[in-house]
C-alpha positions, 0 to 999 in steps of 0.5 A: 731524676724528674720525668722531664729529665727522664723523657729527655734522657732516655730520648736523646740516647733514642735520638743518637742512635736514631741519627746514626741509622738515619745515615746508614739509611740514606746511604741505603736509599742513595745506592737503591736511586743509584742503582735503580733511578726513577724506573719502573724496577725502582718503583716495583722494589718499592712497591714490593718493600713496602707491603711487608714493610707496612707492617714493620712500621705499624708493629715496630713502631706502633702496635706491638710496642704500644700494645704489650707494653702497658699490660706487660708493665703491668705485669712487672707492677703486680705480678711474680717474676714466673708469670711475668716470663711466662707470659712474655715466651707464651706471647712470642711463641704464639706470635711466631705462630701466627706470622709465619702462616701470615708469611707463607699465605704472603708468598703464595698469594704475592700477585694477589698482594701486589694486586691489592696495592695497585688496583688501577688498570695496567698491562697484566704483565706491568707488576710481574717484577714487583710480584717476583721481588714481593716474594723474597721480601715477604719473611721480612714480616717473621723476623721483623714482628719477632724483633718489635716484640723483642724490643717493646720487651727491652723497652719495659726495662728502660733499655732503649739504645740497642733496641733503637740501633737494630735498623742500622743492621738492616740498612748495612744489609742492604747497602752490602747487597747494593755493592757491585760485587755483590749484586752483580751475583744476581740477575739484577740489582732489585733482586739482590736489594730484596735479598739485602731486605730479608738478611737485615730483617733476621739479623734486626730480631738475633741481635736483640735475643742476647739481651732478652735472656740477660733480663730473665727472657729463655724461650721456652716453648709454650702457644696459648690463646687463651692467656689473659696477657696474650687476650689482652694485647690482642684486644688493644693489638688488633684495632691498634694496627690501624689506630696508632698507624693511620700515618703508614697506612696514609703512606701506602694510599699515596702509593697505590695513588701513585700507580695510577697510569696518569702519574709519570713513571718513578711517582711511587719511588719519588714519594718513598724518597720524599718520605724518606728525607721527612723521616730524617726528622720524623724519626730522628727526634720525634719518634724517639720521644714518643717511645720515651714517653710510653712507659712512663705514660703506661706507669702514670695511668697504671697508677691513675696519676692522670694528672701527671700523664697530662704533663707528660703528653704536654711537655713532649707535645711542646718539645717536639713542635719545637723541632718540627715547626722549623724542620718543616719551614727548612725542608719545603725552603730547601727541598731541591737543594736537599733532593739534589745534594742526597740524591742526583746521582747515577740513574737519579737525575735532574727530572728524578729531583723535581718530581721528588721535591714536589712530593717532599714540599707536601709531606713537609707541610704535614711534618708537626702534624704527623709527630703529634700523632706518634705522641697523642695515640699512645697517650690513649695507648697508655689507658688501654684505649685503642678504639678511639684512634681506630674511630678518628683513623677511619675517619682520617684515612677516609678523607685522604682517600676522598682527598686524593681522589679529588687531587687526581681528576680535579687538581692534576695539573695543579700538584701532579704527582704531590697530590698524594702527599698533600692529601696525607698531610691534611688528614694528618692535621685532621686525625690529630685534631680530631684526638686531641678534643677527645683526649682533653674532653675526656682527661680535662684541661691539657693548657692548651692556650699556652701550648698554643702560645709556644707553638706561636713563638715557635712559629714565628721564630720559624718563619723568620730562620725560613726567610733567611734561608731564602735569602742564603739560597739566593745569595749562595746562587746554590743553582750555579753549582754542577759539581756535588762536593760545593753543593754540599758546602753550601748547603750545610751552611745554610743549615748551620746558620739557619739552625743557629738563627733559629736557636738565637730567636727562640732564645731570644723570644723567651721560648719555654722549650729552649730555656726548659731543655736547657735547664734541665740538662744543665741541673744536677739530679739530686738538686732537681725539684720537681719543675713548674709545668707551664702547662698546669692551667688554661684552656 
C-alpha cells in the first residue's frame, strides 16, 4: 500500500467517525442554544466550558499527540517491548499526577480563572454563574488529558477509529443531560449541562483503557520525571501547548474580546456557534488528515526520508485545500441559511442568527488557513521541532491581539461582534505563512508553483460553485420560508448541486486532487507503483 493510499485510508475512517461526532455534536449545540439561547447563562456555560476545554483541544488534538508520538514511535523502532510499555505507564501515571493537581488548583482558584479570561470590567457579580459552572467542569481537563495520552497511544499502532469515536460519547452526555428529565433535576439547565460535560469527559478516557491493555498497555504504577521518554515529551510538550495550538488559543482571544461591555450580550456563544458550524469541515476532514499523516511523518523523519516527508506534507497540504477552499466559498454564501436551519429554534432566535452569521463569514474566511496549520506544525513535530511554531505562534497570537484591539475601538461599527473573528483569520494566514517559508528554507523545495497551480484551479472552481449558490439562494427565495422542515429542503439541495457542480469543474478542469483521490481508490494495492508526486519539483 502506497503513502497516499494509507493517509487516504486511514483518513477517511478518521473522517467517518468524525462525521458522525459532528452530528451528535450539533445536536448537542442545538439543545445547548435551545435551552440557553443568546443569554448571559449561555455565554457563562461557554465561557466556562471552554477554559478546560482550551486544554482538551491543545493536548488532544495538539501537543500530547504530536508530542509522544514521535518519541514513542521511536521507541517502537529501537526499543524492547519492556521498555517501550514501561514508558508508556511511567508517562500516564506522572501525567495523572501532574493534572490532577492542575485540576484541584482549578477548582479552588475558579473566580481567579474565570478573571483571567474576562479582564474587562463588569459588575463583580456578572460572572458568579460562569464561576460556579467553571467548577463542575474543571476535572474535565483529568480525564480528557488521560484520554489524549490513550489515544496518541493507539494512534502509534494505526488504530485510529475508536480513538476518533470518543467525542460522540461526550456529545450523547451532554445531550442526555439537556433532556427535560434530566435537567429539570437541577436548579438550572447550565448546571446539568456542566454536569453532562464531566460525565463524557470520564467516559471519553474508559472506553479507550479495553484497547491499551489489548496492545500490551497494564497500568502498572510507576511516576518518574527523570525517564528520558517522559524529558523527551516534556521538552517538545511544553512549548508544544502554544505551538501546535495557536488556532485554540486565538479562539479563546476572541472570546475574552467578546466580553467586553461594548459587545452585545450572547458575542461569546455566537462565536462558539460559528466556530462550531466551521468545525464541521475543520474537524470533519481536515483534521483527520492531519492525524493521518503524523506518524507516517514521525516514521519518514525517524529515518531521515526527508524527502518523503516532503511529499507527505505536500500531498495533504493539496488534499486538504481541495475541500476547504469551496467549504469556505459555501459557509460565507450560505451562512444564514445555515445558522437559521441548524439553530433558530427555541431561546435561539432571529436576533441570535444574525449575530452569529456575522461571526461565521469571518471565521469562514480564515477556514484553508486554519487546516494548513493543523498539517504544517506537526510536519515540524515530526522532526521534533517545537520551537519554531512557538516562535511564529507568539508572533500570530500578537497580532490577533493587536487586530482585535484595533477592530474594537477603530472598526466597531464596521464588523461589530466579528471582529474577532476576523482578527483570527488573518493571524491564521499569517502564522502558516510564516511556517511555510521556514519549512521550505530549511527542508528545501516543497513544488510550491505547482501547489500554488491546484490551489488556483481549486479557487476558481470554487468561485464558480459559489456564484451558483447565490444564484440557487435567490432563485429558492429561501428567505420566504418560516417553517424548519422546507428551509431544510432547500438548503440541502443547494448543497448537493453546489457540491456536484464543484466536483464537475474540478473534474473538468483537470484538478490533480480529484483525478489523484480517484486513482488511487479505485487501484488495487498489489498493483499500486509508487505514484508520480507532482510535486517533486518547483519553487
Amino acid at each position: 500500500m502506497t503513502e497516499k493510499k494509507q493517509i487516504l485510508k486511514s483518513a477517511s475512517i478518521i473522517t467517518l467517525v468524525t462525521i458522525a461526532s459532528r452530528i451528535f455534536g450539533y445536536l448537542r449545540d442545538q439543545r445547548i442554544t435551545l435551552l440557553l439561547g443568546t443569554t448571559l447563562a449561555a455565554d457563562s456555560f461557554v465561557l466556562a466550558y471552554r477554559i478546560p476545554n482550551l486544554l482538551r483541544r491543545l493536548v488532544g488534538e495538539g501537543s500530547m499527540t504530536a508530542s509522544f508520538i514521535p518519541v514513542f514511535t521511536g521507541y517502537l523502532k529501537d526499543k524492547p517491548k519492556e521498555e517501550v510499555w514501561d514508558f508508556a505507564n511511567r508517562l500516564f501515571w506522572t501525567l495523572a499526577v501532574v493534572v490532577a493537581a492542575l485540576t484541584i488548583l482549578g477548582m479552588l482558584y475558579s473566580p481567579t480563572v474565570v478573571k483571567m479570561f474576562t479582564f474587562f470590567e463588569h459588575d463583580p457579580t456578572h460572572w458568579d454563574q460562569a464561576v460556579a459552572l467553571n467548577r463542575i467542569i474543571f476535572p474535565y481537563i483529568f480525564f480528557i488529558a488521560l484520554a489524549a495520552l490513550a489515544m496518541a497511544i493507539l494512534n502509534c499502532f494505526q488504530i485510529f477509529g475508536l480513538p476518533a469515536s470518543t467525542p460522540i460519547l461526550l456529545n450523547i452526555s451532554i445531550i442526555v443531560f439537556s433532556i427535560g428529565i434530566v435537567w429539570k433535576q437541577f436548579d438550572d439547565p447550565a448546571i446539568a449541562l456542566s454536569v453532562g460535560v464531566l460525565v463524557g469527559g470520564a467516559l471519553q478516557f474508559l472506553v479507550q483503557v479495553p484497547a491499551l491493555v489489548k496492545q500490551g498497555m497494564r497500568f502498572k504504577f510507576g511516576l518518574s520525571f527523570k525517564h528520558p521518554g517522559i524529558r523527551a515529551v516534556g521538552r517538545l510538550m511544553v512549548p508544544g501547548f502554544f505551538g501546535i495550538g495557536v488556532y485554540q488559543v486565538n479562539l479563546f482571544v476572541d472570546s475574552i474580546f467578546a466580553t467586553a461591555p461594548k459587545m452585545p450580550e450572547g458575542s461569546v456563544i455566537a462565536l462558539y456557534v460559528a466556530d462550531r458550524v466551521m468545525e464541521l469541515v475543520l474537524g470533519g476532514y481536515a483534521i483527520a488528515v492531519a492525524t493521518a499523516i503524523l506518524p507516517m511523518m514521525s516514521m519518514q523523519a525517524a529515518s531521515h526520508d526527508f524527502d518523503n516527508l516532503k511529499k507527505t506534507f505536500a500531498f495533504a497540504l493539496r488534499i486538504v485545500s481541495y475541500i476547504t477552499i469551496p467549504a469556505m466559498v459555501g459557509l460565507i454564501v450560505l451562512r444564514e441559511p445555515i445558522i437559521r436551519v441548524l439553530f433558530e429554534h427555541g431561546r435561539f432566535g432571529a436576533e441570535s442568527t444574525t449575530l452569529t452569521a456575522r461571526a461565521l463569514l469571518y471565521y469562514a474566511m480564515g477556514l484553508p488557513a486554519f487546516a494548513a496549520i493543523k498539517l504544517i506544525v506537526p510536519a515540524f513535530y515530526s522532526t521534533q521541532d517545537t520551537r519554531t511554531p512557538v516562535r511564529v505562534a507568539v508572533y500570530a497570537l500578537g497580532l490577533n491581539v493587536l487586530l482585535n484591539t484595533v477592530f474594537m475601538k477603530s472598526f466597531f461599527q464596521t464588523f461589530y461582534n466579528g471582529g474577532p473573528a476576523l482578527a483570527t483569520s488573518l493571524a491564521a494566514y499569517f502564522n502558516f505563512f510564516m511556517l511555510f517559508v521556514i519549512f521550505r528554507q530549511r527542508f528545501g523545495r516543497l513544488g510550491t508553483f505547482q501547489i500554488l497551480a491546484s490551489i488556483s484551479k481549486i479557487a476558481v472552481c470554487s468561485g464558480v460553485m459559489g456564484v451558483l449558490c447565490y444564484a440557487m439562494l435567490k432563485l429558492s427565495r429561501f428567505e420566504t420560508y418560516t417553517h424548519f422542515l422546507p428551509q431544510l429542503v432547500v438548503l440541502v439541495l443547494i448543497l448537493v448541486a453546489a457540491t456536484a457542480a464543484f466536483i464537475a469543474l474540478s473534474w473538468v478542469m483537470r484538478c490533480t486532487e480529484v483525478e489523484e483521490v480517484y486513482g488511487i481508490a479505485t487501484r488495487k494495492d498489489e498493483r499500486v507503483a509508487p505514484p508520480r508526486d507532482p510535486n517533486v519539483t518547483g519553487s
